[in-house]
C-alpha positions as CSV (number, residue, x, y, z in Angstrom):
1,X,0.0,0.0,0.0
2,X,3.1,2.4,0.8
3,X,4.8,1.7,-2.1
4,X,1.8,2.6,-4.2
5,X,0.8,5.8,-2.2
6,X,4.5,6.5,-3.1
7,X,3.8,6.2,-7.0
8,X,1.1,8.6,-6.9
9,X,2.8,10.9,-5.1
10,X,5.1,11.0,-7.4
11,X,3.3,11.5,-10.5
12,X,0.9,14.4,-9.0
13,X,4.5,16.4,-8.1
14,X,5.9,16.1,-11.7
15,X,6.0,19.4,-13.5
16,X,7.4,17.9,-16.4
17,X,5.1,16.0,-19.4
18,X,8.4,14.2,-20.4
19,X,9.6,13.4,-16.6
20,X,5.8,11.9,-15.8
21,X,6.0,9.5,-19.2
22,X,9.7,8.4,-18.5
23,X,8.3,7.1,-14.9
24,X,5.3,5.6,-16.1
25,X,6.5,3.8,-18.8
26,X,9.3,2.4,-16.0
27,X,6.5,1.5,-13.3
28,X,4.4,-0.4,-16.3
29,X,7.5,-2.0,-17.1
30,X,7.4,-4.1,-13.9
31,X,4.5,-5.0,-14.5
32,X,5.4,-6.6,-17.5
33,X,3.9,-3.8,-20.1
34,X,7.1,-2.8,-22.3
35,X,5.0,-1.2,-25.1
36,X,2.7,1.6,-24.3
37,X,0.9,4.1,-26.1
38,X,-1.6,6.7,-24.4
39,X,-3.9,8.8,-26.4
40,X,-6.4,11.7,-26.0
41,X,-8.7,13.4,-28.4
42,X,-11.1,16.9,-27.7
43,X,-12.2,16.4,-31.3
44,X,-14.4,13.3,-30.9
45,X,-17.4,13.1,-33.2
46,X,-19.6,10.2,-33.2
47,X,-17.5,7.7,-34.5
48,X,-14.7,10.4,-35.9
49,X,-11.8,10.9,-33.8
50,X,-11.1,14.1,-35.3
51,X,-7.8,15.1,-37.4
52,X,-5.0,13.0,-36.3
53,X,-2.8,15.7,-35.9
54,X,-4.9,17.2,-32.8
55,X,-4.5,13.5,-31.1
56,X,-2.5,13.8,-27.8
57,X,-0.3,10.9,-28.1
58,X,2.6,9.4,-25.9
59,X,4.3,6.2,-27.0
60,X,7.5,4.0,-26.0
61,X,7.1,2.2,-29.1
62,X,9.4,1.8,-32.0
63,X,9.0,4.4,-35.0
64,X,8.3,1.8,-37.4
65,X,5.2,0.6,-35.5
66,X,4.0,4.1,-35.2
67,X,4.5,5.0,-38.9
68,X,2.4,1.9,-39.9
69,X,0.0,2.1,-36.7
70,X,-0.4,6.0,-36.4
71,X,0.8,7.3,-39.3
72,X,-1.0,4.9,-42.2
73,X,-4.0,5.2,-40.1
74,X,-4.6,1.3,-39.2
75,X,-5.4,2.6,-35.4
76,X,-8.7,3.6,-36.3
77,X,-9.5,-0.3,-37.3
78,X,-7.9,-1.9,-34.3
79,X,-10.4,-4.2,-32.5
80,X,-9.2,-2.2,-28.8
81,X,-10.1,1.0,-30.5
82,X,-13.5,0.1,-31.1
83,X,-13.4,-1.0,-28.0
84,X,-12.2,1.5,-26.1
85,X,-14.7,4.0,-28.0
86,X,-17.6,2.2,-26.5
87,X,-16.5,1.5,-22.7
88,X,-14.3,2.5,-19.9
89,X,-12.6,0.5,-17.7
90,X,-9.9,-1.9,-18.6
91,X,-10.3,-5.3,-21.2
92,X,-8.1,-7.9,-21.6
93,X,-6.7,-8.4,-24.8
94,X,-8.2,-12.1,-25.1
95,X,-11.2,-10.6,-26.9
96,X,-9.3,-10.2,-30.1
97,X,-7.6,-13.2,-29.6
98,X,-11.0,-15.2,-29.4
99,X,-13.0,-13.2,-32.1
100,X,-9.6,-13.9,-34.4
101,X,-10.3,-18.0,-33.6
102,X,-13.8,-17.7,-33.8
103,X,-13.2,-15.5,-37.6
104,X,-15.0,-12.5,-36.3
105,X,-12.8,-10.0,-37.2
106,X,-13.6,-7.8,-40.3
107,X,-10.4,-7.8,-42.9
108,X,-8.9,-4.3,-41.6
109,X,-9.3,-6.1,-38.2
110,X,-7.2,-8.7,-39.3
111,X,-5.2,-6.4,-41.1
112,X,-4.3,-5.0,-37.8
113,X,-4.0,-7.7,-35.7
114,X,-1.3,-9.3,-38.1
115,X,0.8,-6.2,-37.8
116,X,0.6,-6.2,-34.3
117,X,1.8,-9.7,-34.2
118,X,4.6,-8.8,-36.8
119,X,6.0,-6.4,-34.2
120,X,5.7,-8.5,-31.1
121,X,2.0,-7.7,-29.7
122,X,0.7,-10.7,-28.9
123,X,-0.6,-10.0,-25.2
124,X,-1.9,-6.9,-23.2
125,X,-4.4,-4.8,-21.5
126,X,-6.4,-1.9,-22.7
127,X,-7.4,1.1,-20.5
128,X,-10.1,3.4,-21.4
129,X,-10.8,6.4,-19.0
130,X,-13.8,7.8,-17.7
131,X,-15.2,11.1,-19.5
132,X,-18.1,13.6,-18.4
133,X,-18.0,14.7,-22.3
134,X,-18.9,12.8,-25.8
135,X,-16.4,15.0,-27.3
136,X,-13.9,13.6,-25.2
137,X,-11.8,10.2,-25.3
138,X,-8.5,8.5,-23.7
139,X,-7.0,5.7,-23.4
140,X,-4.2,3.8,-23.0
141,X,-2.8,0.6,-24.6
142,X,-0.5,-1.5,-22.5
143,X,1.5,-4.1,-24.6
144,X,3.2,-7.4,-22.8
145,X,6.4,-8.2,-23.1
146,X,6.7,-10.6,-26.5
147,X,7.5,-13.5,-24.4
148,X,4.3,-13.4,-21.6
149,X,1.4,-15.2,-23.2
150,X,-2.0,-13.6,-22.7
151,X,-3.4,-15.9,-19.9
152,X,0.2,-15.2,-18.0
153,X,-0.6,-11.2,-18.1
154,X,-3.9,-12.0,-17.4
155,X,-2.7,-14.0,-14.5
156,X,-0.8,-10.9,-13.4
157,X,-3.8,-8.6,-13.8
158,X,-6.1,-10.9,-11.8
159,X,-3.7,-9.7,-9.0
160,X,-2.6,-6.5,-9.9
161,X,-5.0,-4.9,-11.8
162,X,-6.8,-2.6,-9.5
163,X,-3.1,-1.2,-8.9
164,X,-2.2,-0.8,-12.6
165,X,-5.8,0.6,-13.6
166,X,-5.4,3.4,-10.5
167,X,-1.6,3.9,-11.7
168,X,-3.0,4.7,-15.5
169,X,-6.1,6.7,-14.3
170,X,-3.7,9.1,-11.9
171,X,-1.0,8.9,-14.5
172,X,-4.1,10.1,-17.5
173,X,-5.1,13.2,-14.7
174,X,-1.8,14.2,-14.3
175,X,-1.0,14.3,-18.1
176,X,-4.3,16.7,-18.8
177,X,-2.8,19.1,-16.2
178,X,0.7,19.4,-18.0
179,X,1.5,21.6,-20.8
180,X,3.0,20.1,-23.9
181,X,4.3,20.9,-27.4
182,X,2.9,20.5,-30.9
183,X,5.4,21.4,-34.1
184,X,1.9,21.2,-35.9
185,X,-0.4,22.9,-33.7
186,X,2.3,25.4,-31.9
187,X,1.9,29.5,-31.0
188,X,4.6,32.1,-31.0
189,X,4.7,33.9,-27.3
190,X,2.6,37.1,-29.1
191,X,0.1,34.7,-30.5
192,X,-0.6,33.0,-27.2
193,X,-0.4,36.7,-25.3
194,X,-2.8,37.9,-27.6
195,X,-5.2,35.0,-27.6
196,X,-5.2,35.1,-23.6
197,X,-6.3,38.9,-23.8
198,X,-8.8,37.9,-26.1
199,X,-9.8,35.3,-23.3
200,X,-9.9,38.0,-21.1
201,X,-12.6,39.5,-22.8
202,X,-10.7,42.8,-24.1
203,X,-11.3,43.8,-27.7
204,X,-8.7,44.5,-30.2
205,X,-8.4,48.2,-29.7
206,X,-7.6,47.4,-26.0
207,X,-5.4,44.5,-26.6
208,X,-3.5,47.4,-29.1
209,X,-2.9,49.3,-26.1
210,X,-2.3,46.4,-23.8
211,X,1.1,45.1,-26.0
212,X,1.7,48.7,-27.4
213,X,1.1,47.8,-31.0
214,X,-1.4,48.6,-33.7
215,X,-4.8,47.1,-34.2
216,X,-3.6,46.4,-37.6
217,X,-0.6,43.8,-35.7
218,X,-3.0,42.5,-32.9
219,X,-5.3,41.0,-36.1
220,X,-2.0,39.7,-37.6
221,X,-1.4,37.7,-34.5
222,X,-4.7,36.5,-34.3
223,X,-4.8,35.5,-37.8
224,X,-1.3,33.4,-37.2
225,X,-3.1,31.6,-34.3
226,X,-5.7,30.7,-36.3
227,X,-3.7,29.6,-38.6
228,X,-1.5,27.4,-36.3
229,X,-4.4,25.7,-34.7
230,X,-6.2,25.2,-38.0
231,X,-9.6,27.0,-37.6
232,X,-11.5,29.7,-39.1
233,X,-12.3,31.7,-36.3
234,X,-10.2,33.5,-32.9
235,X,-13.1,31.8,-30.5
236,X,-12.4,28.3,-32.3
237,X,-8.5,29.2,-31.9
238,X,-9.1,30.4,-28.3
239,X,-10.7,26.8,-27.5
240,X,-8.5,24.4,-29.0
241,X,-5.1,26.4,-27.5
242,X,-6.6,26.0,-24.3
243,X,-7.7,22.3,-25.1
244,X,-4.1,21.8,-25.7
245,X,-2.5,24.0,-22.5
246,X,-1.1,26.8,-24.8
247,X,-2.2,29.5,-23.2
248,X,-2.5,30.7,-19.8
249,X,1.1,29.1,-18.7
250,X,2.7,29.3,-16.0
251,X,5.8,31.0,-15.7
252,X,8.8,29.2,-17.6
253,X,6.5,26.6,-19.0
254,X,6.4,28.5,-22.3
């Protein structure tokens, strides 16, 4: 009990998003979970995740996987995903491997479930987290070593799983607290500074004054942070910056 009051300790006092992951993906690791990756949308639609380059995602897996995974877009057809977009809670891995037996996967399914074997998945755990809001969705996957079969790590989760599914929900928390960086999605200082005023309620005139430039500049700025988050309008801009912790930072975190 201790040494788990000691864990989350230690994740709620981390100030850095790239600290917090390191020691995660170590404390999974003796569990058995070598392969991780966490992901978050605020862009959730129905059965649309949103654009792929607004996902929040944290991995300690090899670029190759992620390239094929991620980046040709096989996540969206993964049997956890589906998964994961319907419940919350944790699910063994087992389902796949049954519905593969039984043939009732669909051909992407498959398609998936073959890479994932190629690269060594052949056991794990899913964790999807609680939301309050549809447009919300997390979760994390947590991939077995290659050598532990699946009724081994489900073995191990029939006694540690309570533990490990606390450890991932406090781990999930902590991450939507910390600020983090987007090369895609990233403001200059000015465009957050002028975004916050804009958050602040003051109009451009004001926010002229406020930075000691011309109206003409403060619209320039707003149009760049537009542009960077990919929307048409400042209040669209103004929400997804803050869905993303870009504005509002504390100091030195920007």
């Amino acid at each position: 009990m201790d040494e788990a009051l000691d864990y989350v300790e230690t994740v709620m006092n981390q100030t850095s998003l790239e600290a917090l992951w390191e020691l995660h993906c170590a404390k999974m690791a003796t569990f058995g979970f070598d392969k991780i990756i966490y992901g978050y949308t605020n862009y959730r639609s129905g059965m649309s995740l949103g654009d792929v380059e607004d996902f929040f995602i944290l991995s300690n897996h090899e670029r190759a996987y992620l390239d094929k995974y991620i980046g040709e877009g096989l996540y969206f057809d993964g049997p956890m995903m589906k998964w994961s977009l319907d419940n919350a809670g944790a699910q063994s891995w087992s389902i796949i491997q049954n519905a593969f037996a039984a043939g009732n996967l669909t051909e992407k399914q498959i398609q998936v479930y073959q890479v994932n074997q190629q690269f060594g998945l052949h056991a794990g755990y899913t964790v999807s987290f609680p939301t309050v809001s549809s447009r919300h969705k997390g979760a994390i996957s947590l991939g077995a070593r290659s050598d532990l079969a699946q009724y081994e790590v489900d073995e191990l989760w029939e006694t540690h799983g309570r533990e490990i599914s606390l450890f991932n929900n406090v781990a999930h928390l902590k991450i939507q607290s910390l600020p983090y960086k987007n090369p895609e999605r990233e403001l200059t200082n000015r465009q957050r500074e002028v975004l916050e005023w804009v958050g602040d309620g003051k109009t451009i005139q004001d926010i002229a004054l406020l930075i000691g430039r011309t109206p003409a500049t403060v619209e320039k700025h707003l149009r760049l942070a537009r542009d960077a988050m990919n929307v048409e309008t400042t209040a669209q801009a103004l929400l997804k910056a803050s869905f993303m912790r870009q504005i509002y930072l504390l100091e030195g975190q920007n």
